[in-house]
Steps between C-alpha positions, in 0.01 A plus 500: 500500500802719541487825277138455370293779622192449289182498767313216305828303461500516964106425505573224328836370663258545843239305346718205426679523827158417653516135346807428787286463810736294708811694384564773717821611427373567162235694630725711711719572216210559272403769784848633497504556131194660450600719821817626329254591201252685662761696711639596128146582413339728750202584254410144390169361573452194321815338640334629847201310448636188417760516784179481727339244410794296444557634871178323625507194297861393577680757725356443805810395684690796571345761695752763404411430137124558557578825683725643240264408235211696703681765559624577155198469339362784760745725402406438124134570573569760682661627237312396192147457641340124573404361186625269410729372819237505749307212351803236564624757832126375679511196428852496645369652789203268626758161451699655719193634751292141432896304578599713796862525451668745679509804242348841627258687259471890466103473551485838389699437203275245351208712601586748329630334166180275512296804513726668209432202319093508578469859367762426160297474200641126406443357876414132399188377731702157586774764645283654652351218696814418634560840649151480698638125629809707618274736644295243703828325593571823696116496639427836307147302445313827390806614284466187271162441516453818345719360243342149440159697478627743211674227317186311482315791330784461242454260179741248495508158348338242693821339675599829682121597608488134661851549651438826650157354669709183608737737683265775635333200666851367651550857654101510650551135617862563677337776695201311593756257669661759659108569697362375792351190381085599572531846412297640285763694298652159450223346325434818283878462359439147479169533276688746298821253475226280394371683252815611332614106455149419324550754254858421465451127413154641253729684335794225408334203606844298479590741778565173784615706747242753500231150621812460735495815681119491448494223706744576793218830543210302452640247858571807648144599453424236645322306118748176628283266164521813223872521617572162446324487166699822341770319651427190316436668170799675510747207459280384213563845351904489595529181349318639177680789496831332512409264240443748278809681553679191466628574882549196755215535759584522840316328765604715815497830318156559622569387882816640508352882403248453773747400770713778367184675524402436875849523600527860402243578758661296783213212438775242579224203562337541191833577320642179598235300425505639122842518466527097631292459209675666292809228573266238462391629172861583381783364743782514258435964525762605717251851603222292614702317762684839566173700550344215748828497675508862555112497601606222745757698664293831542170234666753337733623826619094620571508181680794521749315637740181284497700142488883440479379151323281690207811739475769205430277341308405742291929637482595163428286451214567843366897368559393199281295682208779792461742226463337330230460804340842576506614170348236574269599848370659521159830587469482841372249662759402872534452755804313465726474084522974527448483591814192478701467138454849435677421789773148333623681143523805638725218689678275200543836326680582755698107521638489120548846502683433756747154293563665237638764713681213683642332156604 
């Protein structure tokens, strides 16, 4: 690549380097390359865009990397306005927000390129979707409900519309769970969670994980049989949909985006119990038996207290579960599970041997 400067010539190279997965020393000189590039090329934007995604795909391993990457492609929009960086810049932005690794974000920043972006005359809806998920990630509820509700006044092909209902009704459900559990305010945001995933799944009825969501609000109304029958009919609907995309169907997809789910809201009973099926479903996914591990670890801890038994019971089996998930793990693994998976086992040991010091 040395001494070709040609922007389609480096989309491409990126493109191709995305084919070596499990080769991370080619990734981390494919970073360093484009790097010296774009250093070379303050003004470029295609380059840019590329170097983000490729960024999310397949750089997720250094976090010095992901902030340098962030950070330059700030100073470009702050120089040259969002469009088109701020697309790839989001999404970016809620991996590292949904993966929790340990890279600060400039709230305000986003904020105000994400409302830059809104009020640009080639803001793409999809974009624009993301930036109210950003905005609910950092509980400004009325900020991107606002948002969702002018972007559904918007035409916009039938895919998007469905996908902007599907995650207007993730942001109404997460704050119902956040509610006392009779309230009345809680069953208003569930109704309207409700609402949103009907449309979502009208709209693009291959939409599986709008029934899925559906389904998780519908048991937390308290409609146990409807839940279990949009439950039902969406694995019919994932394996059809994979079919058709010629995509290998997963059995503990579904489970293992409700424990996922539950476990976000400190549900740890109800997370283990989908995230054990999950393992079931799938036992050779190194993430199911991570997420169940780490769900195992946070109930034991609930549990100290209550009964030392529950509590080693619950750590040992949360020892057991990381483990296998470790052994597992491909070789090539990204931030956050590098490091986290390695952290909760030496944790889990430490918590088990001071147990039985303590006994």
């Amino acid at each position: 690549m040395e001494g070709i400067e040609d922007p389609e010539i480096l989309v491409r190279y990126l493109s191709s380097e995305k084919k070596y997965a499990n080769d991370k020393e080619r990734i981390k000189n494919a970073i360093i390359r484009i790097w010296a590039y774009l250093q070379s090329h303050p003004e470029d934007k295609v380059v840019r865009q590329a170097y983000l995604s490729f960024i999310t795909e397949k750089g997720f391993f250094n976090l010095e990397d992901i902030k340098v990457a962030l950070e330059d492609a700030e100073k470009w929009m702050k120089q040259f306005g969002p469009i088109p960086l701020f697309d790839n810049y989001i999404t970016v932005i809620l991996k590292i927000k949904k993966t929790g690794i340990n890279i600060k974000i400039d709230t305000d920043l986003v904020t105000q390129l994400g409302y830059s972006y809104i009020n640009s005359a080639e803001g793409n809806p999809r974009v624009i979707r993301d930036f109210a998920k950003y905005l609910a990630t950092e509980k400004r509820f009325d900020e991107a409900q606002k948002i969702y509700e002018n972007l559904l006044k918007i035409k916009t092909n039938p895919e998007t519309k469905s996908s902007i209902y599907f995650t207007y009704g993730q942001m109404l459900l997460g704050q119902a769970m956040t509610m006392e559990p009779s309230s009345i305010e809680r069953m208003e945001k569930l109704k309207k969670a409700e609402e949103k995933f009907r449309k979502a799944f009208k709209i693009n009825n291959l939409h599986y994980m709008a029934l899925v969501f559906l389904s998780i609000t519908l048991k937390e109304e308290g409609k146990e049989e409807d839940a279990k029958k949009k439950l039902e009919k969406a694995e019919k609907i994932a394996r059809k949909f994979k079919k058709a995309r010629q995509e290998k169907f997963s059995a503990g997809e579904i489970p293992y985006k409700i424990g996922v789910f539950y476990l976000e809201f400190d549900r740890y009973e109800d997370a283990i119990y989908w995230l054990e099926m999950a393992c079931n479903e799938e036992p050779e996914n190194f993430a199911n038996w991570w997420r169940l591990g780490y769900a195992k670890k946070k109930y034991a801890l609930l549990l100290k207290e209550q009964s030392r038994e529950e509590y080693k019971r619950f750590l040992s089996e949360a020892l057991s579960d990381l483990e296998i998930s470790w052994k597992k793990a491909p070789k090539l693994l990204q931030l956050p599970a590098s490091e986290d998976i390695p952290n909760l086992i030496a944790e889990c040991k430490k918590q088990l041997q001071s147990n039985i010091e303590e006994n």
